[in-house]
Structure formats: structure tokens, C-alpha cells
C-alpha positions, 0 to 999 in steps of 0.5 A: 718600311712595313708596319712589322718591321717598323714595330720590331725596329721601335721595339728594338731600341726599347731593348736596347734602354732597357738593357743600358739601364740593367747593365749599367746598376747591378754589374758594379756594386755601390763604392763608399766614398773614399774607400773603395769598393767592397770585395765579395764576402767583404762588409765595406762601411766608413766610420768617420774618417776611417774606413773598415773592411770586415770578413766576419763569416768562415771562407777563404776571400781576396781584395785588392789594396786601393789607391789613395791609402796612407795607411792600412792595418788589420785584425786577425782573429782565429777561430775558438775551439769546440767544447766537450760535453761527455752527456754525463757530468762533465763538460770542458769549453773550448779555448778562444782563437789567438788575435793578431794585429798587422802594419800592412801600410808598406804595402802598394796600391794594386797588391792582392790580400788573400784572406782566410777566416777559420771555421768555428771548431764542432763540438762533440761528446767524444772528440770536438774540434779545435778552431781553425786559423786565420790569415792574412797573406799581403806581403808576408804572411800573418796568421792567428791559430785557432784555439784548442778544443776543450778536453778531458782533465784540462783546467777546471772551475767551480759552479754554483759551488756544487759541481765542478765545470771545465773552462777553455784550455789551450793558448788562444786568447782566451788562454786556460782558467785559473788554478784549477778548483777556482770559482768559474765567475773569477776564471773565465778568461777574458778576451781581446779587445783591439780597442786597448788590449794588447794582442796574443803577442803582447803588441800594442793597440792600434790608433785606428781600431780605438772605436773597435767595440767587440772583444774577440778570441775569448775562451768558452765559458761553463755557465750554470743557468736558469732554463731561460738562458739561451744555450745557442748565441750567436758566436759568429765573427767573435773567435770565441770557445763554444760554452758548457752549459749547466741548467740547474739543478741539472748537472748534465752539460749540454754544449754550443755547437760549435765555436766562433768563427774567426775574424779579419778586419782591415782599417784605413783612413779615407781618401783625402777630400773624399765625402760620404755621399749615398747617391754618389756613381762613381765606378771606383775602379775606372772613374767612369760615372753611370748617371749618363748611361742610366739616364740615356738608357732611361729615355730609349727605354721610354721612347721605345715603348712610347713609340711602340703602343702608337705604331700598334695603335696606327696599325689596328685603325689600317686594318679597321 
């Protein structure tokens, strides 16, 4: 064989370790250990025992049901309303979105979830948005209205005992204020907690979302502030009522731009005899394990490269 070929065929194996190596990382993403492996747009982490899939960003997703499941529910929240600020003296907050609870044990390993997370409702001086629903769709459908855009004449609380604010109308979660004319600190409405709070239909709490820590679909709230307090937070995955903000002395209301997204969490229990292992292979859909291939795709990458540098070597002493 002449000296080129020799070179390309040498160089030819190189190629083909190091492409073992590249095809065998990034092609599958990392499983966690008795639950599976995570969907696109799907934040998958084990808790203990109990696994938690959570689509906390606006979009439409699938995931598919694994084996091994002795049980599986989820939390549905839709997504809160936009607020109304006339740029005047008037503000009213959006509604927080409705939040569901679903037994989705009956369903087999292999069946489709689509899931939907509502986009937060935009707020405006004239017309905001309301918020947009949720769902979930693994046999049958389970859904979680967004909450209402706040509005004109819709309940109304006092701030600062100065000037009248407007708090979050509508059915969500959040559910409208007190009678109208209360103090705003007693009336904002609170919202769900999956932890121990019943859902917006009254159904209980699920043992499985008892460490669940964040309260979800909370009406918007009208807070008179400091120049300090930060108008803009974070409302993403929190199906909340975007807020009306009054920084004192002024009584001219600004706004958060939009509500909430929406949020869909799924809990279940992890395999049995399945440990948390972070170095752990295993390819959750075939059971394949890739160490051999990254480990045989790793010593043709580095014999090829090795056996390159002495052919060039050999090949710059012959012409010498």
C-alpha cells in the first residue's frame, strides 16, 4: 500500500473513533434513574423516591407514558391574566389562572401525553389579555382556564388608605377580592398550593405533590410601593395575575407586562430497585449501555491519530 493510502486508511479509523464517540453522547440525553428519560421542553429531576416532570415555559410538548409506573398524576395550571392600567388613575390586576389536579394512574406505559402550558395574558392601557388555558390530554382531556384580564369596574381595594386600586377579577384561582372598598393587604387573593390546597374544583391534595413548595394561579395583585420594589418579577411557570403598581406618592399605575405562564407538572414514583447514580449509561428507551461504544470509539480515535503522526513521521525520513 503506498504511503498516501496508508495515511488516509490510518486516518480513516481515526474518523470513524471519533465519530463512534460523538454519535454515541449527544444523540441520547442523560436518563435519571427510575424515571425515565426527559421529553423536549420537559425539566425531568428525582426527589427522593418520587420523580417530577415540569413544563413550567408557555408551548405545546408530548411525552410518552414510561414503563414501570405504579402511578402518575399531575398539576395543571392555566395561565393568569394581563392587567389594565389606564396611564391615569386607574389600575385593575389580572385574575390568577384556574389549577387542576389529575389521577392519570389508569393510563399504560407507551401512551402519548400532549401537554399545553398557556402563555401569560399581555397587559395594556386599553384591552389586556386574559390568560391562556392549560391542558393535559392522556386519556381524556383535563384542562385549566386561564384567568380573566383585569378590567374596568371589577372589584376594587383600598391602598395606602389614600386611593382606590383594582385587584384581580374573574374565576381563576385567584378569584376576585373582597367586597369592594376593602383594605388591599386583607383581599388579594391567594393561590393554590398543590401541597395542601384543594384545587379550583374543591378536589383534595395529592399525597404525591406534599413537598410541592410553590403556590400557583394567584390573582394579581395592586401594591403601592417604594421606588425600590421591582415592578417586573419573574411570573413565569407561577399562573399568576400580572400586578398593578403604584409608587408612592404617585398615583398613576404602571403594570407587569404580562401574567404568568401557565404550569403542568407530572409526579410519579420511581422504579422500583432503581438508584440515583449520575454516571449511570443506560439508554432508557433500548437498555442499550453506551460505555462500550465510547470506550471502543475512544481507543480507535487514539490509535488513529497515534498511527498517523508515525506514518507522516516515517514519510518525511524517505524523502530526506
Amino acid at each position: 500500500m503506498t504511503a498516501p493510502r496508508k495515511a488516509a486508511s490510518i486516518a480513516g479509523i481515526g474518523t470513524i473513533g471519533f465519530a463512534l464517540v460523538g454519535s454515541a453522547v449527544p444523540a441520547f440525553a442523560a436518563p435519571v434513574a427510575g424515571c425515565g428519560e426527559a421529553p423536549v421542553g420537559g425539566d425531568l429531576t428525582r426527589i427522593g423516591d418520587v420523580c417530577e416532570l415540569d413544563f413550567s415555559a408557555a408551548g405545546n410538548y408530548s411525552w410518552t407514558v414510561p414503563s414501570g409506573l405504579t402511578g402518575l398524576f399531575a398539576v395543571v395550571a392555566g395561565a393568569g391574566g394581563g392587567a389594565l392600567a389606564d396611564g391615569v388613575n386607574e389600575g385593575y390586576a389580572g385574575a390568577g389562572g384556574n389549577v387542576e389536579y389529575v389521577d392519570l394512574s389508569s393510563q399504560p406505559a407507551g401512551s402519548t401525553a400532549a401537554v399545553v402550558v398557556g402563555a401569560g395574558g399581555v397587559s395594556a392601557e386599553t384591552a389586556p389579555a386574559s390568560g391562556g388555558d392549560s391542558s393535559v390530554d392522556l386519556g381524556g382531556l383535563t384542562v385549566a382556564d386561564g384567568g380573566d384580564a383585569g378590567a374596568f369596574f371589577a372589584q376594587y381595594c383600598i391602598a395606602a388608605g389614600n386611593f382606590s386600586t383594582y385587584v384581580g377579577n374573574g374565576s381563576g384561582a385567584g378569584g376576585p377580592a373582597g367586597a369592594n372598598g376593602d383594605d388591599c393587604a386583607t383581599t388579594t387573593a391567594p393561590g393554590v398550593a398543590p401541597a395542601t390546597d384543594v384545587d379550583s374544583d374543591g378536589d383534595a391534595a395529592m399525597p404525591l405533590f406534599a413537598s410541592f413548595a410553590d403556590e400557583l394561579g394567584a390573582g394579581g395583585r395592586a401594591i403601592a410601593s417604594p421606588l425600590s420594589l421591582d415592578s417586573q418579577p419573574d411570573l413565569n411557570g407561577t399562573g399568576r395575575g400580572a400586578d398593578v403598581l403604584y409608587v408612592a406618592p404617585s398615583t398613576v399605575p404602571s403594570f407587569n407586562s404580562a401574567g404568568g405562564d401557565g404550569r403542568v407538572v407530572f409526579r410519579y414514583p420511581a422504579a422500583a430497585g432503581a438508584e440515583v447514580d449520575n454516571d449511570e449509561n443506560e439508554l432508557a428507551d433500548t437498555g442499550a449501555d453506551t460505555s462500550g461504544i465510547v470506550t471502543l470509539g475512544g481507543l480507535l480515535a487514539a490509535a488513529g491519530a497515534a498511527a498517523l503522526m508515525l506514518s507522516r513521521r516515517r514519510a518525511a525520513l524517505q524523502r530526506d
